[in-house]
N, C-alpha and C positions, 0 to 999 in steps of 0.2 A: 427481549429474547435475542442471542446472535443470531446473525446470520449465518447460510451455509458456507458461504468464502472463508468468514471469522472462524468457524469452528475448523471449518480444512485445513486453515494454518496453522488452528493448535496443533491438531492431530500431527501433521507433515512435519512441524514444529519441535514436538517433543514439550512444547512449552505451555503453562496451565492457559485456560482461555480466559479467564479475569484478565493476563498477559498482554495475550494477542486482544480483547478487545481496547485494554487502556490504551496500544499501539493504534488501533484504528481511529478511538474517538481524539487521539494527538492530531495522527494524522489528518483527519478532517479539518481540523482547526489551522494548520497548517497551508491547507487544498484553500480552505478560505480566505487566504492570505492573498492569492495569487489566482484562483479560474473562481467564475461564477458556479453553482451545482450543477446547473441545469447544462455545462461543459462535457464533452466527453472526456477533454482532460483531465479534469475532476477527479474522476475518479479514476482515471487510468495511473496518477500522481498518486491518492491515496493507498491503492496496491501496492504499486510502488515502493511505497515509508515502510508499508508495514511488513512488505516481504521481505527487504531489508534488514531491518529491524530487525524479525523471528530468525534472521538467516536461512531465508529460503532461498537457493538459486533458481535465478529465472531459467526457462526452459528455452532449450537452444533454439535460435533463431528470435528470438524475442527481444526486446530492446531493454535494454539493463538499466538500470536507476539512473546513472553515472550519463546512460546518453540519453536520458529521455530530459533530463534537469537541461545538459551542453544543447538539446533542442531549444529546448526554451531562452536559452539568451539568445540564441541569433537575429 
């Protein structure tokens, strides 16, 4: 069953949720490349992919894909 996040970003999306979840379970795969789960990174990284992804713009003041990734190399 999605989740509520998954299904908000179809809706927001425009896009089917089959979509937005093969974006999530990528994602994930992804987030395990690089933070443990149990990370808040984790999943702050898998939002991230997927909101990208669906082309959802982040909400102002919020930290955009592009600087949460430039985070992580330093």
């Amino acid at each position: 069953m999605p989740s509520t996040v998954v299904k908000s970003y179809a809706e927001r999306s425009g896009k089917p949720l089959g979509k937005i979840e093969q974006y999530w379970q990528d994602a994930k795969q992804e987030a395990r490349k690089k933070f443990i789960k149990k990370d808040a990174s984790f999943w702050a990284y898998v939002n991230a992919i997927v909101k990208r992804r669906a082309g959802l713009q982040e909400a102002h003041g919020r930290v955009t894909f592009s600087q949460f990734i430039a985070r992580g190399e330093q």
